[in-house]
N, C-alpha and C positions, 0 to 999 in steps of 0.2 A: 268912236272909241272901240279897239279891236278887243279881244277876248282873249288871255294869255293861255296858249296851247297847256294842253294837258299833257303832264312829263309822261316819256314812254312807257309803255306796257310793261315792262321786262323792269323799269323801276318802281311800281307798283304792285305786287306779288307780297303779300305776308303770309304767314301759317298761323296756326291754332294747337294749340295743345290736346286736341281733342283728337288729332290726326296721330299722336302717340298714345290713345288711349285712356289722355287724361280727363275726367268729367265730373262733375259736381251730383251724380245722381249714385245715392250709395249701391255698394256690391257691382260697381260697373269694372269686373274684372281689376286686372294687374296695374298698378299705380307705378308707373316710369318716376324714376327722383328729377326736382324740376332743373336740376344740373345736366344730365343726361339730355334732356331735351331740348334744353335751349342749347348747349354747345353743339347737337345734331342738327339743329333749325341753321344756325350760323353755319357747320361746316357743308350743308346742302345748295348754300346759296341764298339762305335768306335774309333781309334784312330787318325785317318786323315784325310784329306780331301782336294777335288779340294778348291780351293778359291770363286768359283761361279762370278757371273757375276760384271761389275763395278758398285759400290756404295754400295755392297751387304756388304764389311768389308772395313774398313779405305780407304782413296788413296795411303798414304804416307805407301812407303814398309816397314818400320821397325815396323809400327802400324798394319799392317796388321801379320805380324809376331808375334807381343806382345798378338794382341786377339784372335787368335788359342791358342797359348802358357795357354791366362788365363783361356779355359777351357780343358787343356789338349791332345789339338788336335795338330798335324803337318802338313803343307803341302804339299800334292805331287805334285803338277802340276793347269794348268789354261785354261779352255778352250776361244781361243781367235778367233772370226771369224773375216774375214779380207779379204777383197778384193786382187786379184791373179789374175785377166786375165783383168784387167783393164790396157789400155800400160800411162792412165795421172794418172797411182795412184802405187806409190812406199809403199808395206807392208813394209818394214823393220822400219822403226822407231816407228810403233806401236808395233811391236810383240817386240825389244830392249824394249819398256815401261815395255810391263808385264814381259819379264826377270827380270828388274830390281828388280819388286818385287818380284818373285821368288828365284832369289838370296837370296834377305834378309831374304825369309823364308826357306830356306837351301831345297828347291823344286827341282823337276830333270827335269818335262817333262813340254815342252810346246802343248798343245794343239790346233791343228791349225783346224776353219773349212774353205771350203773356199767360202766367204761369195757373195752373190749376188751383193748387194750395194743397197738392196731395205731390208725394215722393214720385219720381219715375215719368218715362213719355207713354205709358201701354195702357192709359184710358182716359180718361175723360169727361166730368159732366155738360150737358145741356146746357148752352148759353140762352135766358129769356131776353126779351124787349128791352128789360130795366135793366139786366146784365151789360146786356150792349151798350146800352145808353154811358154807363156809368163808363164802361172800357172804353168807348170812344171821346168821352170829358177826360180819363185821366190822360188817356194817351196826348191830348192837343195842353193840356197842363206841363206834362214832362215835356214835351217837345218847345214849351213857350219857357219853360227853367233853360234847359239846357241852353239855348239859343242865347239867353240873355246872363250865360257864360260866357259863350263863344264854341260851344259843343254842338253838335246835329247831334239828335234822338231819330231813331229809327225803328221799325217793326218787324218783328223778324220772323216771319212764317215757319210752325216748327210743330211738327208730328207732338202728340199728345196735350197741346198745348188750347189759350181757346181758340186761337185763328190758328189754323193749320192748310184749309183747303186753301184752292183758288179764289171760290166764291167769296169766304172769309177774305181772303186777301182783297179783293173787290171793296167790300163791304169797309171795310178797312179805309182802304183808298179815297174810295166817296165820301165817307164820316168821318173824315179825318186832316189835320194837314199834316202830319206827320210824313217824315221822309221814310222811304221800304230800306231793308233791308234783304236783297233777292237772293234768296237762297235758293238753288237750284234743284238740290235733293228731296229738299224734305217739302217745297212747291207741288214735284211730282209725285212723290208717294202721298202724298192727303190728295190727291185727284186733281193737281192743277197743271196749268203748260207752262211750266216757267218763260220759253219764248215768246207766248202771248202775252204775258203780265209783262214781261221788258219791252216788249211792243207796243201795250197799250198805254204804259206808263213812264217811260224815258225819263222824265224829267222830275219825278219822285224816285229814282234809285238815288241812293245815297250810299249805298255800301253792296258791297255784292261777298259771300259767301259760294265757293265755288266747288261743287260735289258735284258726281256721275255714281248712278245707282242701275241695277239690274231692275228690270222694270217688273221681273214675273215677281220678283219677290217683293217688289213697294205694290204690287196687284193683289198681293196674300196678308199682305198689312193692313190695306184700304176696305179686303172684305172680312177683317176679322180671323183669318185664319192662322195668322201667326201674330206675336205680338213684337213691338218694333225692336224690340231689344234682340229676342230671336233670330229677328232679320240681322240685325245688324253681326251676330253670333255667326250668323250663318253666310254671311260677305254679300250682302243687299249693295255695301257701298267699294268702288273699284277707283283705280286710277280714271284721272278724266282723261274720256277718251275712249275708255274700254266698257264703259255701259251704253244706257239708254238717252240718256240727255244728252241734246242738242248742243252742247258746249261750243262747239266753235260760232253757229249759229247765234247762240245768247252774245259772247264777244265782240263777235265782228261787229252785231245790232249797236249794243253799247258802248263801242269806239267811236261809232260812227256817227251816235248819237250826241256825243260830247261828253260821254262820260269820264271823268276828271280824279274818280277814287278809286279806292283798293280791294282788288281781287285776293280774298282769303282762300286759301286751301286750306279745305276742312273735309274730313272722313271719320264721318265716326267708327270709332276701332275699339273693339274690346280684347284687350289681351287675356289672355290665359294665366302666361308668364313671363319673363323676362325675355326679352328678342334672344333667338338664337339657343335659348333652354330648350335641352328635350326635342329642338328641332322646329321650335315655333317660331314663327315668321318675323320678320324685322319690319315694323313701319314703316321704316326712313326706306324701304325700297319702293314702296307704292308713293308714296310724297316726292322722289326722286321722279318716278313716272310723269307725275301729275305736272312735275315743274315743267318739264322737256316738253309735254303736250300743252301746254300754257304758253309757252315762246314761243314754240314752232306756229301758232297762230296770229304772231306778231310781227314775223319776221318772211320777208320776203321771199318767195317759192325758189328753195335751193341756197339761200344762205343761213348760216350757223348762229345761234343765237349765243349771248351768254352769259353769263349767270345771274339769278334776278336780283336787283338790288346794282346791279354795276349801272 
């Protein structure tokens, strides 16, 4: 029985609302209206996207499903951070919420981070033994719900979070069967090689998040000297391409490997104020960057790629 090829690269490309700015962690800068951004997602070339944070599109799942729909966009998945090593706090019936509306928008992956229980990514407590233990039962709980939807649960490596490093990620990996979700950025600024963990683990990526960061300043985050928002303030995260990560390197591995899902471009971006006020920056130009260095690695040495989603 053969194995039905995984559609091209170039039609696997989604964004994130997070790449305009938009974020679920209060005072994170200028909030883009979700109009603006989804008709910029579409006129850039793309055809899907995470759902972004709560309040970002409707509550109600089939509303949320209708306003992707009315600018052409579909959704792949949702990143949901959630407490996991709390033993007076049961995840499952939030992460059952954002299914619900994934369902409705015929979406595959849930995105899990796993969340402090405190505001913001710029600190952190100690994970103990029990801690873990409990993280590593809910996480193979959500992933055994999901599944028995028709949904992949995934883990999502993420600065301030309780797994953030490599090791974590490790640790993860072994105590768990949950499928990763490889995020590139935030792998390398908590001290991990994102090319090694795609290497060492092929066949647990389930969703790839795709960021390039400047490495000195994910090195001034890792030692405390700045905190991640800072960084981010201060342009930690660049078109892929123009930082530190291995980007084409992570791709070519994961093509090659059989991987079959979708490459999200995600940059966390704090605005100030409105693109183009006062002379501040536009997003959709670094997300434009990102898309162009995303093809060209798809696409044969010398031929033109074009647009993702075609």
């Amino acid at each position: 029985m053969t194995s039905t090829p995984a559609p091209p690269l170039a039609r696997r490309v989604a964004g994130a609302p997070i790449s305009w700015g938009v974020s679920e962690v209060p005072g994170w800068g200028h909030q883009l209206a979700p109009e603006l951004v989804l008709r910029q997602m579409k006129d850039v070339g793309l055809s899907a996207t995470e759902f972004g944070p709560e309040g970002f599109l409707p509550d109600a799942p089939a509303d949320k499903a209708a306003t992707l729909a009315s600018y052409g966009l579909r959704a792949v998945g949702q990143f949901v951070p959630v407490v996991l090593h709390d033993p007076g706090h049961d995840p499952l019936p939030e992460v059952e919420a954002a299914m619900t509306g994934l369902l409705a928008a015929d979406a595959g992956t849930v995105v899990l981070a796993a969340a402090t229980g405190t505001e913001g990514y710029d600190a952190r407590p100690a994970l103990d033994e029990a801690g873990w233990a409990r993280l590593l039962a809910n996480l193979d709980r959500i992933s055994a719900a999901a599944s028995a939807v028709g949904l992949t649960a995934t883990l999502h490596p993420h600065v301030g979070t309780m797994i953030e490093s490599g090791e974590e990620t490790r640790r993860v990996l072994e105590g768990s069967g949950i499928g990763l979700c490889l995020d590139t950025g935030h792998l390398l600024i908590g001290g991990g090689d994102p090319l090694a963990i795609a290497a060492g683990w092929p066949g647990r990526i389930a969703h790839v998040h795709l960021k390039d960061v400047r490495l000195a300043l994910a090195r001034q985050v890792r030692a405390g000297q700045r905190t991640y928002t800072d960084a981010v303030i201060g342009g930690m995260y660049v078109p892929l391409g123009a930082g530190d990560v291995d980007i084409a390197g992570i791709v070519r591995l994961l093509e090659s490997s059989g991987y079959a899902g979708w490459y999200v471009l995600e940059q966390d971006t704090v605005l100030s104020a409105a693109p183009g006020e006062a002379g501040f920056a536009d997003p959709l130009d670094d997300v434009r960057a990102s898309i162009a260095h995303l093809l060209s690695l798809a696409e044969p040495s010398g031929s033109a790629p074009g647009p993702a989603g075609e």
